[in-house]
Every structure is written in C-alpha cells, then in structure tokens.
C-alpha positions as CSV (number, residue, x, y, z in Angstrom):
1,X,27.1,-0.8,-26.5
2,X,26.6,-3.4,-23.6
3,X,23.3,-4.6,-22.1
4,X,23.8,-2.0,-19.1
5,X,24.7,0.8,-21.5
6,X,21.6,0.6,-23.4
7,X,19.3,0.2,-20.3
8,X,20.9,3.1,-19.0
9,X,20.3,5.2,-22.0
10,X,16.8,3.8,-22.0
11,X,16.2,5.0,-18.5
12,X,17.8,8.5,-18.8
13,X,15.1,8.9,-21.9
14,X,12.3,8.3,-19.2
15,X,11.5,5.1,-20.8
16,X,9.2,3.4,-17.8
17,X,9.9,0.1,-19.4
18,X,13.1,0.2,-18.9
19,X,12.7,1.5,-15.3
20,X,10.6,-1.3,-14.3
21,X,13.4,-3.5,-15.9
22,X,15.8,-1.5,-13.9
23,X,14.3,-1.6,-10.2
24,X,13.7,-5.3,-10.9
25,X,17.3,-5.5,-11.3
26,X,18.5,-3.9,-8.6
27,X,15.9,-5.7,-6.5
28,X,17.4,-9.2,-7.3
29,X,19.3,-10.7,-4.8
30,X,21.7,-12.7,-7.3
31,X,25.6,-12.0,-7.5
32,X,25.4,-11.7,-10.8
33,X,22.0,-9.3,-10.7
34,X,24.4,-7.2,-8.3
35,X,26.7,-6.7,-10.0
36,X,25.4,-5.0,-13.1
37,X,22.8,-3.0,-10.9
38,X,26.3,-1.2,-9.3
39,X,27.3,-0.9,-13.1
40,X,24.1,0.7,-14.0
41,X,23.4,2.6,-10.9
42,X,27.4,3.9,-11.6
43,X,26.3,4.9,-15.2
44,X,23.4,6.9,-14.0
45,X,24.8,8.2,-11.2
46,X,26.7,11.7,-13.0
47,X,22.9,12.3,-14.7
48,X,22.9,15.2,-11.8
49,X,18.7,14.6,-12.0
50,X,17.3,15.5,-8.1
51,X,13.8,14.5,-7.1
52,X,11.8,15.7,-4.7
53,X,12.0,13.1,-2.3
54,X,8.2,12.7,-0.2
55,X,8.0,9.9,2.5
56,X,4.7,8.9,3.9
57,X,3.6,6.9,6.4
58,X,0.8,6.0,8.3
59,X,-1.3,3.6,10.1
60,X,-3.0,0.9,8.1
61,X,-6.3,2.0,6.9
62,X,-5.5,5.6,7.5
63,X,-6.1,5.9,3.3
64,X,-2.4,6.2,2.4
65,X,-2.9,5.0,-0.9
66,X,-6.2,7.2,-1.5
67,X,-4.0,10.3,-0.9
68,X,-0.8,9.3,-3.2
69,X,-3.5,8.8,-6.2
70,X,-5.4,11.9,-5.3
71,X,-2.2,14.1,-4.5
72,X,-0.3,12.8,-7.2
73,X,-3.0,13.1,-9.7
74,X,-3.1,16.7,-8.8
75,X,0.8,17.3,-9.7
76,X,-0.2,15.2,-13.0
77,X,-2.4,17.3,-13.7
78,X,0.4,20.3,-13.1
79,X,2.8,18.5,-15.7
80,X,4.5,17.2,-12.9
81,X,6.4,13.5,-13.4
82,X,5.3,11.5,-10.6
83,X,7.1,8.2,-9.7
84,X,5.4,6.4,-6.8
85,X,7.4,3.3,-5.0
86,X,5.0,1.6,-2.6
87,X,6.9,-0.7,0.1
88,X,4.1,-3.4,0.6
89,X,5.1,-6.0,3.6
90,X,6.5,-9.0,3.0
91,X,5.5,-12.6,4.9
92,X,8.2,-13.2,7.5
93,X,7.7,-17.0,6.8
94,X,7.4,-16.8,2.7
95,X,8.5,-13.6,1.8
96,X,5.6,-13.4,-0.1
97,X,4.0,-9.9,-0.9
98,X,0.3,-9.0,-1.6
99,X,1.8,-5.8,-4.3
100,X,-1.5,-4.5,-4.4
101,X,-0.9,-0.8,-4.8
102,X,-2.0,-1.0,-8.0
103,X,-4.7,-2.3,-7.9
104,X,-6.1,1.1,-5.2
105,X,-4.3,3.8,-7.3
106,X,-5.9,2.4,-11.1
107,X,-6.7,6.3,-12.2
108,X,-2.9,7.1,-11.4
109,X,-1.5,3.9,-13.1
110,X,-3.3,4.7,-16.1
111,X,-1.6,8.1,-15.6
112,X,1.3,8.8,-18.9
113,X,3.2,11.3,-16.3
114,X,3.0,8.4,-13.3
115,X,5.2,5.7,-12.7
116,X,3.9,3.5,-9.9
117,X,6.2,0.3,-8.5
118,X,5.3,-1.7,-5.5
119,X,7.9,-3.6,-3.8
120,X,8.2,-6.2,-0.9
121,X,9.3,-5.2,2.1
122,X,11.4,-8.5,2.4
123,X,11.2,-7.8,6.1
124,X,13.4,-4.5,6.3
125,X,13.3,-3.2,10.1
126,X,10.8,0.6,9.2
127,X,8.9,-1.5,6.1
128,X,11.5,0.0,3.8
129,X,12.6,-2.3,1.1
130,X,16.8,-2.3,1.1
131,X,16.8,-1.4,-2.4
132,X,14.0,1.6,-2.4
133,X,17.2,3.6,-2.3
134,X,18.3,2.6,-5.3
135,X,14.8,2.8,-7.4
136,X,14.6,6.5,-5.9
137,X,18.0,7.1,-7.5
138,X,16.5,5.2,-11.0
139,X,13.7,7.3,-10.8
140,X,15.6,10.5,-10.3
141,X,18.0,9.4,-13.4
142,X,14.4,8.8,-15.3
143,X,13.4,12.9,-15.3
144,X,10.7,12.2,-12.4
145,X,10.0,15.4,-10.5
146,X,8.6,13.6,-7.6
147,X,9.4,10.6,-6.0
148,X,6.3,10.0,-3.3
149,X,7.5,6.6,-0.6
150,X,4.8,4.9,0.9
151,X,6.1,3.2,3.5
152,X,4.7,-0.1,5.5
153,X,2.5,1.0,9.1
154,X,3.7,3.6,11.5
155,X,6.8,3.6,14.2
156,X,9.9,5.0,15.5
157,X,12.0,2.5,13.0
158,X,10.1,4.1,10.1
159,X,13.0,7.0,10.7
160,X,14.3,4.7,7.9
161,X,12.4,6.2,4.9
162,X,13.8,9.3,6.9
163,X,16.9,9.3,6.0
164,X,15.9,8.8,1.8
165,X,13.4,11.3,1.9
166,X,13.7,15.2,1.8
167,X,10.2,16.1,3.1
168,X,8.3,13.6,5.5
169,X,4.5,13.1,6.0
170,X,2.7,11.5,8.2
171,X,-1.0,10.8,7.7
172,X,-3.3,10.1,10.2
173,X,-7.1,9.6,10.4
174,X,-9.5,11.7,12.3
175,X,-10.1,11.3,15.9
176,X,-8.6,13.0,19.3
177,X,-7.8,12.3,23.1
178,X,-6.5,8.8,23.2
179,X,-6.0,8.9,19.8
180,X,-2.5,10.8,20.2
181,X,-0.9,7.8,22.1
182,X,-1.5,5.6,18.5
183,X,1.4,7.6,17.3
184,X,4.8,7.6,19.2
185,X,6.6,10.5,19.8
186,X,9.6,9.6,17.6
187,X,7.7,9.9,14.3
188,X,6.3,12.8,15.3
189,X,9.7,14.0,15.9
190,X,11.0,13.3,12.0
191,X,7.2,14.6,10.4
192,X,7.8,17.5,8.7
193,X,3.9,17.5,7.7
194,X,0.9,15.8,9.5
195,X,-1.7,15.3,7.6
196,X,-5.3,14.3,9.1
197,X,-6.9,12.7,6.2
198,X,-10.7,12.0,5.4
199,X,-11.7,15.4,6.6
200,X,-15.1,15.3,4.4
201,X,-18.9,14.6,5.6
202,X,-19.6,14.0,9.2
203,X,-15.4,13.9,9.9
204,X,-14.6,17.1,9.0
205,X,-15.5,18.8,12.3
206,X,-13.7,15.7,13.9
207,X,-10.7,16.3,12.0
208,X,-10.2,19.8,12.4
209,X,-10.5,19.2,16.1
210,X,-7.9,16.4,15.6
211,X,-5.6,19.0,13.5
212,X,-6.1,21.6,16.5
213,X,-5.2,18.6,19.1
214,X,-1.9,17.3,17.3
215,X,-0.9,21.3,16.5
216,X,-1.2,21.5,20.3
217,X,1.5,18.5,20.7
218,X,3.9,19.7,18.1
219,X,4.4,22.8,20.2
220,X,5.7,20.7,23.1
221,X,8.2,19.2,21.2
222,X,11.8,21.2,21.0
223,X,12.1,22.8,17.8
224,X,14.2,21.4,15.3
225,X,17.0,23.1,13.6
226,X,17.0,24.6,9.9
227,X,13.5,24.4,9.4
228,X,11.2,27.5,9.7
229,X,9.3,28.5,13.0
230,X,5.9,27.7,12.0
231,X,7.5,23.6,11.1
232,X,6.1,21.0,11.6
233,X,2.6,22.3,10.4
234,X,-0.7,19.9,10.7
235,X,-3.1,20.4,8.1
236,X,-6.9,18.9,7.0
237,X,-7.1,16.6,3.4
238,X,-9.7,14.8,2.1
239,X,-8.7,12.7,-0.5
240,X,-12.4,11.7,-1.3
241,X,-13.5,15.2,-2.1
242,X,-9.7,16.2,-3.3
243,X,-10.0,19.2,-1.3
244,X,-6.6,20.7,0.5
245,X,-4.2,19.2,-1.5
246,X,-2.7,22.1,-3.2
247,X,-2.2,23.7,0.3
248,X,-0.6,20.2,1.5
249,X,1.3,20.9,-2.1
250,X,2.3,24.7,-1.3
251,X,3.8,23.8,1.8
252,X,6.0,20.6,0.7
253,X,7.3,23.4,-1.7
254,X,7.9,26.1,0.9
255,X,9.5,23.8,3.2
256,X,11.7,22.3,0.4
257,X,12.3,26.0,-0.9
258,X,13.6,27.2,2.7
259,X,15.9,24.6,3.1
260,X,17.5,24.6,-0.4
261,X,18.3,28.4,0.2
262,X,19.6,27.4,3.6
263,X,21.7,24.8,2.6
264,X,20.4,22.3,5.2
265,X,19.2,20.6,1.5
266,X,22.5,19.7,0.1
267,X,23.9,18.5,3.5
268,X,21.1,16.6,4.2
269,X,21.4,14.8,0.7
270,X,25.3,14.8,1.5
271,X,24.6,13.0,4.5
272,X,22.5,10.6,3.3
273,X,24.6,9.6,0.7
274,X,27.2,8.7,2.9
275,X,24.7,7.2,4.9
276,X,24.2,4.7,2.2
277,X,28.0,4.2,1.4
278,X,28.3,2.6,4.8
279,X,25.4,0.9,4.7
280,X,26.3,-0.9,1.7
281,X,29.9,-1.8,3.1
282,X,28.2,-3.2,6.0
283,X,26.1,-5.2,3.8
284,X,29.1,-6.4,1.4
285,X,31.2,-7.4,4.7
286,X,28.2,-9.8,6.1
287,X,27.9,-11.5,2.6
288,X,31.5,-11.7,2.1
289,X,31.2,-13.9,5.4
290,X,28.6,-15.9,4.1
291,X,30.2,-16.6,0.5
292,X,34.0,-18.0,2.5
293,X,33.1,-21.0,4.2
294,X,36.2,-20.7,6.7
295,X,33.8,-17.5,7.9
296,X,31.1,-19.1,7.7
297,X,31.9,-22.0,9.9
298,X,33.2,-19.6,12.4
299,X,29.9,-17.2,12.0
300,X,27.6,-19.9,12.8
301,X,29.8,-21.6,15.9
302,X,29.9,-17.9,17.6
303,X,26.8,-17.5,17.2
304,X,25.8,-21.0,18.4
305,X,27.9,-20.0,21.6
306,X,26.4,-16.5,22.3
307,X,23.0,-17.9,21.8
308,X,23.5,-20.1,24.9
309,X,25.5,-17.4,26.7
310,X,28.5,-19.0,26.3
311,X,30.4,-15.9,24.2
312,X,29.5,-12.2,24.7
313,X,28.2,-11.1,21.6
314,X,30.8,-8.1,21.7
315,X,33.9,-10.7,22.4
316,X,32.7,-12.8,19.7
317,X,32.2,-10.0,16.9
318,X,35.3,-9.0,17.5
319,X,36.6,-12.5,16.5
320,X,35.6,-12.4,13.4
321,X,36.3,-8.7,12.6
322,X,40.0,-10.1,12.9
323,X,39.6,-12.8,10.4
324,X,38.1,-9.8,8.3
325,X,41.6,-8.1,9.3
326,X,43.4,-10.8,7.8
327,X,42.5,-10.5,4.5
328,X,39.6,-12.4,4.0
C-alpha cells in the first residue's frame, strides 16, 4: 500500500491525525505536495460522505469564535462530529498568520467529537484560504457531520465561502440605525441566517430591537428562489449564556431539510463542484505560465507594457492565450 493509500484509509477511519496531516498536505504549495494531495483527494473522493456545510462571517469582534465553540459544543453534546476550519488572515507583506482560533475555542479543542484547523488566509480575495475547499472535502471523507467556516471580516467578496457552503450565517453584534450601513447589501443578499449575537445582560433589549430592525430590511430585498417564504430569518444568540442556539440549530436543519427535498441541494452542490473544476484549471494554466520560461518572459513583458498603458490588458491576454493554443 503507498504512502497516499494508507493516509487515505487513515482519514476515511476518522483518524484526526491523519486529517491534520492531510489538510497540511493539501495546503502546501510544492509541486510535489500537489501532486499527491490530487492523488489523495481522488482516493477519497468516491467515499460519497456529505457534510453539512455552515459558513460564517462576521465583523471582527462580533464574537465569531465565541459562537462556533458554544454552537458546536451544543451538536457535541448531540453526538454530532464537528469539524471547524477557521480562515485566519494572512500578512500581505509576510504571509504570516496569527492561527489563534485555538487558543478562543480551548473547551471545543479539547472536544473527542471536534476537529478544529485554522488556516492562513494567504491573502485569498473573501478571507477564504484556496485550499478550504479541499479540507471541507477531507473532512467530509473523515465521517464529520458538520463542517462550520469561519471566514476572515465581512464584505460582498465573502460570496466566496458562498459558493462552499450549503447554509450561510452571518453574525452581527447588537446595535440599530446606522448600524445597518456596517453591512453591505450583498451579504445580506447570500445570508441565509442572521444572527445578532451577545443578546444577554443590558444587550438583550438592544438586540432584539436590532433583530426587529434587520427583519425589517430583509423584507425589502427580492425573495430568493428555492428557499421557503419566511428565508432569510434573523434570530437573537448569546453565546455567553448559550441561550438560542438550538433554535439557530432547528432552523439550519429546516432550511437544509427544504432544500434537499426540493432538489435546489444537489444542484447547488453540482454547481459548486463544477465551480471548482474551473477554478482549478484556471489555476493550473497560470502556473503552467510560470513554470515555461518562454511564458514567462512573455507574461512579465505584457504586463510591463499594460502597466504603462502601452497594451490593453484584453489585447495582451489574448497573446498569450495563443501561446497556450500552441501547445505549451
């Protein structure tokens, strides 16, 4: 049995060992490293294990990491596995990453039925790490029930964990009037849940009158198709007192329920995966350039030329998309 074999038998046994050693893999940047995650992630790939798939996001300080130990100690505590892949952001000048989720969610570390693994960002437009994709897939071929995202601040480009995700939250803390223009209307637009967090002590009437204000912007957006009337829904948590998390928990479920027996489920996961087959060619095209040296001495003297105005950048991507033609 080869190296890949045996870590792919070790993760389809749930062994978290060998799913850390598995992410890490398919985190590497290294040709070789590449290669053998596509030989793994091809192993595991007929396991035919799904995940529920739960993206978060929210402003810094809003207590995201407060609510994925809270909420997913409460599925824990169900019998629920619970993997938990925390994009923290990466330095733009080092790359360097603080990986502190940890650190805030000790209780659910320490958790046997919890798997938590923070990532860098390494600078990802939407704070999504490019491989996130693939650890969900590693932790769907592990036997984990629920895959929770975090994802890096708040923003239209954070349609991104969108499009790997089945259900969508977005947390936000409590406070109304001005406090709607802090989110933009394209999240809004993708959340399939808000949640107002830290509704406990002298904040709960604040955020139930925040809950009341962004229900009253929801029905101004145009409803979205497949999804049941009463979607998007807002909804009160306080992950300090652990209070309305089995109702936050109840509607993931009906929401997840509705669209399985509507079918929007598997075309949305058939869409996705296609989604990433493109992505990926895109991404083995532009380091094909940068491994032949005939490409990339013409990459870098286009680009040279369109960054003074010289070229259109149209006129000049088509240049080399006929070197690419020619059998690169």
């Amino acid at each position: 049995m080869t190296t890949t074999e045996t870590l792919a038998a070790a993760v389809l046994n749930g062994d978290r060992r060998a799913l850390a050693r598995a992410i890490t893999l398919v985190e590497s940047a290294r040709a070789d490293h590449r290669e053998a995650a596509d030989q793994l992630l091809e192993a595991l790939a007929g396991s035919g294990r799904q995940a529920l798939r739960i993206g978060l996001s929210g402003t810094p300080g809003v207590g995201k990491s407060t609510f994925i130990e809270a909420f997913g100690t409460s599925l824990t505590r169900s019998g629920k596995r619970v993997a938990v892949l925390a994009v923290d952001p990466s330095s733009a000048r080092s790359g360097g990453s603080i990986l502190g989720d940890k650190t805030r969610m000790e209780h659910l570390a320490r958790d046997p039925l919890a798997f938590i693994r923070p990532s860098p960002s390494q600078t990802e437009l939407g704070g999504v790490a490019r491989r996130t994709r693939d650890a969900v897939a590693l932790c769907e071929a592990a036997g984990f029930d629920v895959v929770l995202i975090e994802t890096v601040g708040v923003g239209q480009s954070e349609t991104l964990v969108s499009a790997m995700s089945d259900i969508f939250l977005l947390l936000i803390a409590p406070g109304g009037g001005d406090e709607l223009q802090g989110v933009k209307r394209g999240i809004m637009e993708i959340a399939d849940i808000i949640l107002v967090n830290k509704a406990d002590g002298d904040l709960k009437p604040v955020a139930t009158r925040t809950a009341a204000d962004y229900a009253g912007a929801l029905r101004l957006l145009r409803k979205r198709e497949g999804d049941p009337d009463d979607f998007p829904k807002v909804l009160t948590v306080s992950s300090l007192e652990e209070t309305g998390l089995d109702a936050v928990w109840a509607e993931i479920s009906a929401l997840a329920g509705f669209r399985r027996d509507s079918g929007y489920w598997q075309a949305r996961r058939q869409n996705q995966a296609r989604g990433w087959f493109e992505d990926e060619v895109r991404q083995g095209l532009l380091r094909r350039l940068a491994a032949d040296a005939k490409a990339d001495a013409l990459m870098q003297g286009l680009r040279a030329e369109v960054e003074t105005g010289a070229r259109a950048p149209g006129s000049a991507a088509a240049e080399v998309l006929k070197l690419l033609t020619k059998g690169l």
